[in-house]
N, C-alpha and C positions, 0 to 999 in steps of 0.2 A: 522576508526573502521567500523565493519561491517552493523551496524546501522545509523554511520553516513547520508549517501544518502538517506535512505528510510526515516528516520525523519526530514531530513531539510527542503526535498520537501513537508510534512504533513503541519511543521511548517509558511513555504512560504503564506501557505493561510490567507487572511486576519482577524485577530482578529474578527471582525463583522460578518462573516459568519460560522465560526467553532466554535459546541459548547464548552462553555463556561470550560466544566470540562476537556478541554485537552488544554487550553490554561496554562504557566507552566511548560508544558512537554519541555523539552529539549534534544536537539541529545544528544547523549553519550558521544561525545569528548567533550561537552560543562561545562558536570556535574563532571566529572572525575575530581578526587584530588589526587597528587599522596601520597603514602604513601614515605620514605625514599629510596625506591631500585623503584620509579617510577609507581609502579603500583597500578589499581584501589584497593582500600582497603574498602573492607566494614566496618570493624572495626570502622574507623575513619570517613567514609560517608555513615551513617545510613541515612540522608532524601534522600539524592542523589539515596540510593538504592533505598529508598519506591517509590520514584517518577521514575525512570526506571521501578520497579515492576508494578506498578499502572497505568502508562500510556501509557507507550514506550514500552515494550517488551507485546507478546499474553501471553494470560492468562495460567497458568499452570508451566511456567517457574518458577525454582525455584532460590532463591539468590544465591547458589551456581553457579548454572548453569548463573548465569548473570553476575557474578563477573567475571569468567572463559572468558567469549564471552567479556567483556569489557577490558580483556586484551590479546584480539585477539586467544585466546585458543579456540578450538572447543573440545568441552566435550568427552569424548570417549565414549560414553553412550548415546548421542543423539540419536533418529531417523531421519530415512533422512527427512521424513514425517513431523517433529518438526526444522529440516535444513529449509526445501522449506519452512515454515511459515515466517521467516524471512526473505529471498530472495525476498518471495511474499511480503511484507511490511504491515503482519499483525503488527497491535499492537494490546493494549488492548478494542478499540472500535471499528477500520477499518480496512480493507484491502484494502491498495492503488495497490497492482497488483494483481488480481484474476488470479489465475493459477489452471492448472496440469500437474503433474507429474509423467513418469512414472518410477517407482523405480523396483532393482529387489528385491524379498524378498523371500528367502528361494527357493532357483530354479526357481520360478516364477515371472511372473510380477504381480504388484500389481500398482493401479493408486492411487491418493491423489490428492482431489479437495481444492483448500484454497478459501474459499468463505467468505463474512461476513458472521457471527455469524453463517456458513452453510457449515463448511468444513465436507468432508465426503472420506472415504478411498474405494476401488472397487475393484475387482479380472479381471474384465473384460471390455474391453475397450470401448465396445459399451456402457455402462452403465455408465460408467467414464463421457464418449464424451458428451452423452445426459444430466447427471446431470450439467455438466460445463456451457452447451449451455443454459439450464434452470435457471442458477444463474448468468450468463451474461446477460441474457433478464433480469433478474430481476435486477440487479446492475444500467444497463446502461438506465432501464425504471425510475427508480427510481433515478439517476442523474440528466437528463435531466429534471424531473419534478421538482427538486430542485430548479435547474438553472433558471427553469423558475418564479417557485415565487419568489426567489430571487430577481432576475429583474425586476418584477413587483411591489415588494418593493419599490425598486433603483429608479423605475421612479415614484412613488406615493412621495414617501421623498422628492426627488429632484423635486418635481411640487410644493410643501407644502412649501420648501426652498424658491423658485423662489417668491410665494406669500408673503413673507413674516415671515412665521414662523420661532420658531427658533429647533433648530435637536434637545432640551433636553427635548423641548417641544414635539415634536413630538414622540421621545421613552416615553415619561411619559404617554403619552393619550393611546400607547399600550401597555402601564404596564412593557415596557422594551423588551415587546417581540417581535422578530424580526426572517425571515428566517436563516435556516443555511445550510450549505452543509452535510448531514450525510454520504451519501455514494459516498466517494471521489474515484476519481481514480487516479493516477499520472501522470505525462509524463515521457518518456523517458530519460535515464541519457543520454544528449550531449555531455560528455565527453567517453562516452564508445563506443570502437571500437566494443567489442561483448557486448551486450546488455544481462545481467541478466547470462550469465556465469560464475559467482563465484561460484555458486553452484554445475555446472555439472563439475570442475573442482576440487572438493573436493572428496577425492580418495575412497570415499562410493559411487559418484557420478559416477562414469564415464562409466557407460553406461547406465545414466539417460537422456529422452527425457522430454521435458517442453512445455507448451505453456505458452504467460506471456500478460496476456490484458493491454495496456495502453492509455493514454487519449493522444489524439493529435490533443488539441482545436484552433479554428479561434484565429488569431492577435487580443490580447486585446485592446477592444474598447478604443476610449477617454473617460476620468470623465464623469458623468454627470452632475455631482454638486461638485467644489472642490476636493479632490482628490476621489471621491466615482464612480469608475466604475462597471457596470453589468459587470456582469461574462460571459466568451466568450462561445459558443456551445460547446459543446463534439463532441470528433471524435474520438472512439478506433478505433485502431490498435492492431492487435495481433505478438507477438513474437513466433517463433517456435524454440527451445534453444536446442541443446547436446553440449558436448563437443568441438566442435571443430567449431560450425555455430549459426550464430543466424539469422533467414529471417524474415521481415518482410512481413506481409500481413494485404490487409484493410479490408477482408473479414472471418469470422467467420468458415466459411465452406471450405474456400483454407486452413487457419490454420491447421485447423482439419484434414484436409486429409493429409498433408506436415505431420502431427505428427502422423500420423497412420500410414505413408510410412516409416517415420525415426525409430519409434516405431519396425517395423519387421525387422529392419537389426541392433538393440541393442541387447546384449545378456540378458537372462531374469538373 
C-alpha cells in the first residue's frame, strides 16, 4: 500500500523516544480488514478508520479519500500538492521527508513546500527554494538537538543503572518524563532503485520535478546499558526526483541547483 513504507520506517523508532500519542498508529496493511470482495471497508472498520484518520494519514484528508488510497485507488479529485504530502511521509504530526515540488498548474508552475506543521504553496521558484532552505535549517537544527538530549539522557540512565539503581526508579523521580524525537526524518527506502518516484510517475505527475530530504545517519552505536542505545548523528542527503532520475546529493545547494536546471527543461 502506498502508506505502507513511510509508516513502518515512523513506527521503526523506538517506543522510548517517539511520543507517546503516535505510539498505536499502525501501517495501513497492518490495520486493513477485508470486507467480503477483499477490500478496506470502512463500514465494518470504524476504529481502524479513526486511527488512520488520526495518526497515519495528514490532516485534512477525508475518509472517503482514505478508504479510496487504502485500496490503492488514487482519488480523482486529489491535488498533486495533497499527492506530494504522502510521498513526503507527512502524517498527522510529522513529516519524515521534507520536500518540494514542482507541479504544473493551470499553464504555469506552481511549487509546494511539505514542511512540518510549515507546508506552503509558491508561484516562483526563488521563493519556493529559499522557503524550503529555511525549513530544512529548521527541521535538521531541531533533530540534531533532539538527538542530542536524548543521549544525554541515555548516558545519565545508564550511569544511574550502573550504580545501582533501578530504570522504574529512575522514570518515577522524572515523573515519567523522558526526551523524544519530534522532528523525525527518514532514511532512504534500500530497496528502491529510484528513490521517491511513485509520485512523478502518477500521470498528473509527469512533468513534476521534487527534491526529497533524507536522513542518512552513522552505524548505530552499541547499547549502553542492556538493550538501550543513543541515537546515531544525522546526516541528510537530499533527493533530486522527475520522472525518469532520482540523484542523490549531500549538499543542499548542488540539490537546489540540479532541481532548478531539471525544473527549466519540464513543461510548466
Amino acid at each position: 500500500m502506498l502508506r505502507q513504507g513511510i509508516v513502518l520506517g515512523l513506527l521503526l523508532l523506538t517506543c522510548l523516544f517517539v511520543p507517546t500519542y503516535f505510539v498505536g498508529a499502525r501501517a495501513a496493511d497492518t490495520v486493513q480488514s477485508s470486507g467480503e470482495d477483499g477490500a478496506f471497508s470502512a463500514k465494518s472498520r470504524q476504529a481502524d478508520l479513526a486511527s488512520l484518520r488520526d495518526f497515519v494519514y495528514p490532516k485534512g484528508f477525508s475518509e472517503q479519500a482514505i478508504v479510496q488510497l487504502e485500496n490503492g485507488d488514487v482519488p480523482d479529485d486529489i491535488a498533486i500538492s495533497d499527492y506530494a504530502r504522502l510521498h513526503c511521509g507527512e502524517t498527522s504530526r510529522f513529516v519524515l521527508y521534507p520536500c518540494i515540488v514542482r507541479y504544473p498548474d493551470g499553464g504555469k508552475p506552481a511549487y509546494y513546500v511539505v514542511a512540518q506543521d510549515a507546508n506552503m504553496r509558491f508561484t516562483d521558484f526563488e521563493s519556493a527554494a529559499a522557503y524550503y532552505r529555511d525549513r530544512i535549517t529548521d527541521a535538521t537544527s531541531h533533530l540534531a538537538m533532539e538527538v542530542d538530549v536524548l543521549n544525554m539522557f541515555v548516558d545519565d540512565f545508564c550511569a544511574q543503572i550502573a550504580a545501582g539503581a533501578h530504570a522504574a526508579d529512575i522514570l518515577r523521580a522524572r515523573n515519567g518524563d523522558r526526551p523524544r524525537i519530534f522532528h523525525p526524518i527518514g532514511t532512504p527506502d534500500p530497496g528502491a532503485k529510484y528513490q521517491f518516484s511513485n509520485l512523478f510517475s502518477w500521470s498528473k505527475c509527469a512533468q513534476c520535478v521534487g527534491i526529497v530530504a533524507v536522513n542518512q545517519p552513522d552505524a548505530p552505536p552499541e547499547p549502553t546499558c542492556g538493550a538501550l542505545r543513543k541515537q546515531s548523528l544525522p546526516h541528510l542527503a537530499y533527493f533530486v526526483v522527475d520522472r525518469n532520475t532520482s540523484k542523490g546529493h549531500r549538499s543542499l545547494d548542488e540539490s537546489i541547483g540540479d532541481f532548478a536546471a531539471l525544473s527549466k527543461t519540464a513543461k510548466p
